[in-house]
N, CA, C and O of each residue as an XYZ file, in Angstrom:
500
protein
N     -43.356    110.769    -16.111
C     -42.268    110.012    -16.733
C     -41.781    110.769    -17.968
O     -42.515    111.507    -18.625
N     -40.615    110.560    -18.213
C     -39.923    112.236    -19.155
C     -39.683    110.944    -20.540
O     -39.542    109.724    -20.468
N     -39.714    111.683    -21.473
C     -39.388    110.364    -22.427
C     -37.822    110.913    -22.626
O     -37.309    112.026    -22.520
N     -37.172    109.207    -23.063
C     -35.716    109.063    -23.102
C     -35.092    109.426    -24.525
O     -35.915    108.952    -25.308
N     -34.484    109.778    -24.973
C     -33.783    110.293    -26.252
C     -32.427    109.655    -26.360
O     -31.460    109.543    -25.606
N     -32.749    109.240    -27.708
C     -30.877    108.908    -28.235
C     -30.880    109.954    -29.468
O     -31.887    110.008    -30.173
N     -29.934    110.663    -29.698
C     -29.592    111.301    -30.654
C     -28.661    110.945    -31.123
O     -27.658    110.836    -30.417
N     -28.613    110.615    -32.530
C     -28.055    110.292    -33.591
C     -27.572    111.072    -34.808
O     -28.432    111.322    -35.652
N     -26.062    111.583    -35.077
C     -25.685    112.783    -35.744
C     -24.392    112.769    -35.950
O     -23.755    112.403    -34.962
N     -23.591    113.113    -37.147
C     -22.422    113.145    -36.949
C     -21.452    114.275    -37.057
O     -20.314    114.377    -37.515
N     -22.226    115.026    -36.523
C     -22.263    116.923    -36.313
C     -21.898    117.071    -34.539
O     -22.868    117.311    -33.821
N     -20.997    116.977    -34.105
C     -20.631    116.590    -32.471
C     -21.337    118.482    -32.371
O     -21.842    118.833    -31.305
N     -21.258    119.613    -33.708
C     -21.829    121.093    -32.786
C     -23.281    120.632    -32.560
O     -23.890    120.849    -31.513
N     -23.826    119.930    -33.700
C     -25.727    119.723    -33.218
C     -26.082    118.721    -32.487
O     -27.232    118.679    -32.051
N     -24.955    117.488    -32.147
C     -25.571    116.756    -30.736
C     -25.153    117.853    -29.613
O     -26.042    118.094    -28.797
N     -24.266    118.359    -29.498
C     -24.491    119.390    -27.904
C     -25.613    120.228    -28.178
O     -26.419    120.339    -27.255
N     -25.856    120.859    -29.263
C     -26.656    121.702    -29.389
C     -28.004    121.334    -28.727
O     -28.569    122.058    -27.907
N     -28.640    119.686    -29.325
C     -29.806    119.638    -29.836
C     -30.041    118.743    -28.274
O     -31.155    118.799    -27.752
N     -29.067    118.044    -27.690
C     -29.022    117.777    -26.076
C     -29.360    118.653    -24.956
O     -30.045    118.430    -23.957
N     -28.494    120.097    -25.481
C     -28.897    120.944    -24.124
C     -30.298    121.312    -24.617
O     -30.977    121.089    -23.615
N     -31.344    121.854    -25.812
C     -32.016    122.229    -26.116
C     -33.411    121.516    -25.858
O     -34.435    122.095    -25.494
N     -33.249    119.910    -26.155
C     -34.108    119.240    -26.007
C     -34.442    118.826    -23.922
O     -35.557    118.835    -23.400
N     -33.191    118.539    -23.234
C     -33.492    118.618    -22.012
C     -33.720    120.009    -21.256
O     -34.048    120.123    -20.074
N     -33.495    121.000    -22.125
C     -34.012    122.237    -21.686
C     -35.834    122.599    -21.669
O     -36.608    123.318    -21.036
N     -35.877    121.752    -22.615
C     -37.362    121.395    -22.606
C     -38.062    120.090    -22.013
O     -39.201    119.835    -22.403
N     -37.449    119.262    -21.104
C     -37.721    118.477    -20.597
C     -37.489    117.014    -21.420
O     -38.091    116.008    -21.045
N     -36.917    116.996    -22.135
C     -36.859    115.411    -22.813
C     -35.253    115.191    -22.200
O     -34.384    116.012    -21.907
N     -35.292    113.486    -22.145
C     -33.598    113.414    -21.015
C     -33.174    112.537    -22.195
O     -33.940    111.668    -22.611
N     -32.239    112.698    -22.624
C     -31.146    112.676    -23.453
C     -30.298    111.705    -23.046
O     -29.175    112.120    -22.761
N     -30.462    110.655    -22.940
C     -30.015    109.286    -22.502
C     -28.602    108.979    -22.714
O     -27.727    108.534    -21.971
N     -28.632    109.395    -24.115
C     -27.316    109.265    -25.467
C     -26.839    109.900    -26.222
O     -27.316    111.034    -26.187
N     -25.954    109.754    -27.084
C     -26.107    110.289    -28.480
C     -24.887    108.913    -29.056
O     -24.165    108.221    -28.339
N     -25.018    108.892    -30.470
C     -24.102    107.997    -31.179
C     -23.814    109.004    -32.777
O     -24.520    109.882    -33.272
N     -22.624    108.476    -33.198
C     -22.271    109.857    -34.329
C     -22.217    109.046    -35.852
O     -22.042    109.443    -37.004
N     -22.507    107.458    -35.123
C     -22.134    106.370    -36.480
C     -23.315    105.487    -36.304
O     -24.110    105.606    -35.372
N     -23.387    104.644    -37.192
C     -24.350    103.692    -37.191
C     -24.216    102.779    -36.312
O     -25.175    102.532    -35.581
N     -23.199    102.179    -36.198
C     -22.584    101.076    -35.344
C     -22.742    101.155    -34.047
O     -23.028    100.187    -33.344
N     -22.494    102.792    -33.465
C     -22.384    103.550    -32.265
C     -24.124    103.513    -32.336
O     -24.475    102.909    -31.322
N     -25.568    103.998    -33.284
C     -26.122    103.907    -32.764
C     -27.041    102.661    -32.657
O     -28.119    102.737    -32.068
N     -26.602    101.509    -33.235
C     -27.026    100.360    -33.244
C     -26.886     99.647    -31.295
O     -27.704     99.080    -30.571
N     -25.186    100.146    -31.064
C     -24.844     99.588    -29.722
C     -25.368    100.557    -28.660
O     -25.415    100.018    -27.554
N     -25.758    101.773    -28.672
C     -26.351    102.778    -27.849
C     -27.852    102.377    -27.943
O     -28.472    102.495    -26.886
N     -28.435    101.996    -28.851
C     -30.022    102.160    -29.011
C     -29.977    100.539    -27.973
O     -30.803    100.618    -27.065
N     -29.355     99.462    -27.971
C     -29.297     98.259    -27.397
C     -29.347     98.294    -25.799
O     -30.090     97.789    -24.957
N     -27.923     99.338    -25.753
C     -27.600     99.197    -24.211
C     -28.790    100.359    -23.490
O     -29.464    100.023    -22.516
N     -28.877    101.343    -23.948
C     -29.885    101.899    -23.481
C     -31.334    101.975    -23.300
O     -31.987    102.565    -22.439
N     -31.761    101.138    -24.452
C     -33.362    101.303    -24.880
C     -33.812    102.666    -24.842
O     -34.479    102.778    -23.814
N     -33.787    103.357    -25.235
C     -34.551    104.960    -25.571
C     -35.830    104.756    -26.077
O     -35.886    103.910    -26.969
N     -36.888    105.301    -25.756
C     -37.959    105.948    -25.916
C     -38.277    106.238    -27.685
O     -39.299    105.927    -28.297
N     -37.128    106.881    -28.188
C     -36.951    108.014    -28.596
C     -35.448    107.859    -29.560
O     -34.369    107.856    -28.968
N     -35.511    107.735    -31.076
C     -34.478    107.334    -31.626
C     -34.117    108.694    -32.343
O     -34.342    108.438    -33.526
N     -33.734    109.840    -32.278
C     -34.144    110.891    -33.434
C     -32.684    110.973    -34.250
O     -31.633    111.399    -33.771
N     -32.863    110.517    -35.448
C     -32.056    109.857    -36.402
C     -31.841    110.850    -37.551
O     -32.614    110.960    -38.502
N     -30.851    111.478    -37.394
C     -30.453    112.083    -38.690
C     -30.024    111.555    -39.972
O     -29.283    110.572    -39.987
N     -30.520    112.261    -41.359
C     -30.990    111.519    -42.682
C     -29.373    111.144    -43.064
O     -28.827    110.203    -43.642
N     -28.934    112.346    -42.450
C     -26.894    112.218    -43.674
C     -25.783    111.939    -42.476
O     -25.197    112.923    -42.025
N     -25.601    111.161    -42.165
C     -24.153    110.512    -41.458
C     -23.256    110.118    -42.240
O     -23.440    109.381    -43.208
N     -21.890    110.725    -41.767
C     -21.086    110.778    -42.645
C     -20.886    109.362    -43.557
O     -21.137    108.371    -42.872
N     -20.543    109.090    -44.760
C     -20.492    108.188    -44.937
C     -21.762    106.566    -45.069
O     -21.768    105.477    -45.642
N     -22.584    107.289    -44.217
C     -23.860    106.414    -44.095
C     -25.285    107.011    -44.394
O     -25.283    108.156    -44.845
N     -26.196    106.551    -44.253
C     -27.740    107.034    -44.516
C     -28.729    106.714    -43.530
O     -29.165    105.564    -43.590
N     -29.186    107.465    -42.633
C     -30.231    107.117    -41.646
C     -31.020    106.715    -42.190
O     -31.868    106.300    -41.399
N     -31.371    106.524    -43.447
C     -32.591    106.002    -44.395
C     -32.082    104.356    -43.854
O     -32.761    103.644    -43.114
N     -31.040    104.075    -44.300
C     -30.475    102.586    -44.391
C     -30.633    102.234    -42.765
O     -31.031    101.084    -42.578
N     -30.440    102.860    -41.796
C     -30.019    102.387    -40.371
C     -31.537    102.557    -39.741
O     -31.715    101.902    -38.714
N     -32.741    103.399    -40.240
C     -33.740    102.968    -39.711
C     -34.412    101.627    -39.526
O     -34.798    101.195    -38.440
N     -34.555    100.771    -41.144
C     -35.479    100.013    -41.057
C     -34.454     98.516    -39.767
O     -34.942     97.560    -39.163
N     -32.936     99.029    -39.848
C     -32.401     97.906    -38.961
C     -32.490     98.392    -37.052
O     -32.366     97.596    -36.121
N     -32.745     99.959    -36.935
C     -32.579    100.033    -35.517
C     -34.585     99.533    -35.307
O     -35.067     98.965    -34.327
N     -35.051     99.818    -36.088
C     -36.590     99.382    -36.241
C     -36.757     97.767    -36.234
O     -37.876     97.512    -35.790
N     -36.169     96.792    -36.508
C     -36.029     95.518    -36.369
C     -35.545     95.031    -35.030
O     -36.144     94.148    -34.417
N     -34.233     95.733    -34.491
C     -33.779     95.412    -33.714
C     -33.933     96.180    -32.168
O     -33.505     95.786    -31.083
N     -34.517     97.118    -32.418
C     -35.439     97.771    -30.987
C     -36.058     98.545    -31.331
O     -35.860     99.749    -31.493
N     -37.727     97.292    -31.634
C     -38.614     97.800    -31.974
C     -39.371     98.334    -31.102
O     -40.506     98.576    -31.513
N     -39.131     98.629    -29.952
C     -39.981     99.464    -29.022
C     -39.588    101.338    -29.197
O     -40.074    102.392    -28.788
N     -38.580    100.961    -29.942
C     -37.587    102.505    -29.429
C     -38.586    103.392    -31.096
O     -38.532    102.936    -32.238
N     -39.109    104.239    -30.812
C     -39.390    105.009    -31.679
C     -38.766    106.082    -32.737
O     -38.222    107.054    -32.213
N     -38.776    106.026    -34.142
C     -37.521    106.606    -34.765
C     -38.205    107.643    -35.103
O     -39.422    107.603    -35.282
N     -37.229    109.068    -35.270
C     -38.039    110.313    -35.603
C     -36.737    110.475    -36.250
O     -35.662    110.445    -35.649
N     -36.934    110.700    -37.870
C     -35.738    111.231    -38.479
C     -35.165    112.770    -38.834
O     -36.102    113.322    -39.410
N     -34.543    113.283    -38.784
C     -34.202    114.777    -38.841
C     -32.791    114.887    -39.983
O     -31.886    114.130    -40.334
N     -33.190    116.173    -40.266
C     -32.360    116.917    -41.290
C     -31.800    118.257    -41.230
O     -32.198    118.905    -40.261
N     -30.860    118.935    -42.122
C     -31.153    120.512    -42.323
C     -31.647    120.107    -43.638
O     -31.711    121.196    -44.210
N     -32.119    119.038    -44.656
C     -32.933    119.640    -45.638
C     -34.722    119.942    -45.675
O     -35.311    119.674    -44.627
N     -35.421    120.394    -46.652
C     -36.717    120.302    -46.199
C     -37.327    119.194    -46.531
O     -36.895    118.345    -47.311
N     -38.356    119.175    -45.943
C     -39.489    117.997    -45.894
C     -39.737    117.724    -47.208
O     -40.134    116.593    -47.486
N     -39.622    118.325    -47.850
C     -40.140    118.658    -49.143
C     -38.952    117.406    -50.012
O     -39.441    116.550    -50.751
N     -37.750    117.465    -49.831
C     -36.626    117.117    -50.949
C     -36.687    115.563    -50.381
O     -36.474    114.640    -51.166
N     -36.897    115.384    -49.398
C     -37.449    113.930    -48.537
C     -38.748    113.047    -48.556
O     -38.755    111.820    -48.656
N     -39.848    113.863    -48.445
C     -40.910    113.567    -47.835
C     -41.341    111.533    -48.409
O     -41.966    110.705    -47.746
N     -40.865    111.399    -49.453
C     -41.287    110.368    -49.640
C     -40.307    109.218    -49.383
O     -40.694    108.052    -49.311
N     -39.221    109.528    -49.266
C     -38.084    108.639    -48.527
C     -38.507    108.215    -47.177
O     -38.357    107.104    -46.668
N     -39.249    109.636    -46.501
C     -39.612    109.660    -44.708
C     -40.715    108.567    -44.740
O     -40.814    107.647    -43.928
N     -41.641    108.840    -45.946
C     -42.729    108.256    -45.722
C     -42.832    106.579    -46.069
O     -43.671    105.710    -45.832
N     -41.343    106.621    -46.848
C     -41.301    104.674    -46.897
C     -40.924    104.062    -45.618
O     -41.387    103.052    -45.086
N     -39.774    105.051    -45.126
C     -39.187    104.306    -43.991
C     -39.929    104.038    -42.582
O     -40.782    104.765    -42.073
N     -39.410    102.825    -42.065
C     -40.093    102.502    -40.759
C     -39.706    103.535    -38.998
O     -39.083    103.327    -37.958
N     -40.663    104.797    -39.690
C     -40.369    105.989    -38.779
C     -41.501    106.445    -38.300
O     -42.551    105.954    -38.713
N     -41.510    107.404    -37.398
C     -43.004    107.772    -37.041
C     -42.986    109.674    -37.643
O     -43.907    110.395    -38.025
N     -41.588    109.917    -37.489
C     -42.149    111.287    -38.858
C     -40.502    111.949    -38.933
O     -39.478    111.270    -39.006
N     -40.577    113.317    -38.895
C     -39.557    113.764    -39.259
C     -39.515    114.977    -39.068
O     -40.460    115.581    -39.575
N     -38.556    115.771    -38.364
C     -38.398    117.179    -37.845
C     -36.914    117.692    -38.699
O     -35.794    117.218    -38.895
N     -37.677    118.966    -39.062
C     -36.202    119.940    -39.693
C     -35.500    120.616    -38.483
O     -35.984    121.193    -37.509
N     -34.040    120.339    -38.886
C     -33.293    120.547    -37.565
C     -33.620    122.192    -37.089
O     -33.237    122.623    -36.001
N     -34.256    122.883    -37.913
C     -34.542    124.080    -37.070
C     -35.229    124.497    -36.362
O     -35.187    125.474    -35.614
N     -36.541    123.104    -36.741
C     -37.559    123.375    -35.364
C     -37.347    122.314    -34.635
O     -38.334    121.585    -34.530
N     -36.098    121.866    -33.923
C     -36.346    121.097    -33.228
C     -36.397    121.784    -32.067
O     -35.767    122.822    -31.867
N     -37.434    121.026    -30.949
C     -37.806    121.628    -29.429
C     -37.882    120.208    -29.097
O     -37.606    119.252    -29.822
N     -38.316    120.216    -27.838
C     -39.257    119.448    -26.787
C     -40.616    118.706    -26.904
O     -40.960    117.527    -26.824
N     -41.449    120.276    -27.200
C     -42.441    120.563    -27.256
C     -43.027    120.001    -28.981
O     -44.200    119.647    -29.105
N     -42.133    119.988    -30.113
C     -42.176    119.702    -31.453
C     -41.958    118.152    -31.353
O     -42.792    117.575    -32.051
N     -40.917    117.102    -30.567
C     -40.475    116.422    -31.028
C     -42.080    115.408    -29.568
O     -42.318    114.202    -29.499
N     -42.478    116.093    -29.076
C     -44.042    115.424    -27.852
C     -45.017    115.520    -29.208
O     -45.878    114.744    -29.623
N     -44.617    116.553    -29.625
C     -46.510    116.737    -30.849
C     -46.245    115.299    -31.583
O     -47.057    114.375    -31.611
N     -44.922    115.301    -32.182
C     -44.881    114.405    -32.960
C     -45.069    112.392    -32.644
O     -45.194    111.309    -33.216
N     -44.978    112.946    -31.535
C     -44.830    111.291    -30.516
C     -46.285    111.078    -30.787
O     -46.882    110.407    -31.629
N     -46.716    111.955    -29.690
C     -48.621    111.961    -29.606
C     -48.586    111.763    -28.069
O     -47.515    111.843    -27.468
N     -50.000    111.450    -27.297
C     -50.029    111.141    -26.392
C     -50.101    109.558    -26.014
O     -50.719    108.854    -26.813
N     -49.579    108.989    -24.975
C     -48.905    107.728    -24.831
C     -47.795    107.741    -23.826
O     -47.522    108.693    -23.094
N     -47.059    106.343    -23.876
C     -46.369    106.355    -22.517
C     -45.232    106.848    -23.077
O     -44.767    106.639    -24.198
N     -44.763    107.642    -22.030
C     -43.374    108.471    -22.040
C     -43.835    110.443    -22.302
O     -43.186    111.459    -22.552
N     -45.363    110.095    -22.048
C     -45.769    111.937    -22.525
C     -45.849    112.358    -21.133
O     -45.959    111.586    -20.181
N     -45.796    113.436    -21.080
C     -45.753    114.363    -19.586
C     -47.090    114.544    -19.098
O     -47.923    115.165    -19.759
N     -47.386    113.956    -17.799
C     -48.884    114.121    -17.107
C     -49.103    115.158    -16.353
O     -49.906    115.146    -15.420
N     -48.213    116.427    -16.788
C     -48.847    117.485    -16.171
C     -48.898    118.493    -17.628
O     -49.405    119.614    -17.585
């Protein structure tokens, strides 16, 4: 069972980017939404696995839209992402209701499974 992904970004070059990259590595890419609103109604109609939520939307704050996509589909797991470092964040990441946080340069497949853990939606081969 492949885990499901919504990507969340309001960078339309790093959702194609981070879509072909991530199902290139086997994660299926369900979605993407570029606003809050968009990913409030995408995270609903779809249920994803897999919320990976960028920190700066235009105009908005994935800080602010976690703890509500976390209320409102609480099954869907949030992984927040940036281009800044962990470092200028880390304690923002660590209040919010997330399970961690990837810099947009290492994002993979293989980076965004470590971070899940093993559980349902991990690959049994």
């Amino acid at each position: 069972m492949s885990t499901r992904c919504l990507i969340v970004d309001d960078s339309a070059r790093f959702l194609e980017a981070a879509r072909a990259l991530l199902e290139r590595d086997g994660i299926r890419v369900v979605g993407v939404a570029s606003t809050g609103a968009e990913a409030l109604a995408r995270t609903a109609e779809l249920a994803p696995d897999v919320v990976l939520l960028d920190l700066d939307l235009a105009g908005e704050s994935g800080l602010d839209l976690a703890p509500v996509l976390a209320r409102t589909s609480p099954s869907a797991v949030i992984v927040l992402t940036s281009a800044h470092p962990l470092e200028d964040v880390r304690e923002l990441v660590a209040a919010a209701p997330v399970r961690g946080f990837l810099h947009k340069s290492r994002l993979s497949g293989q980076a965004l499974r470590d971070l899940l853990g093993p559980g349902p939606g991990s690959p049994e081969h």
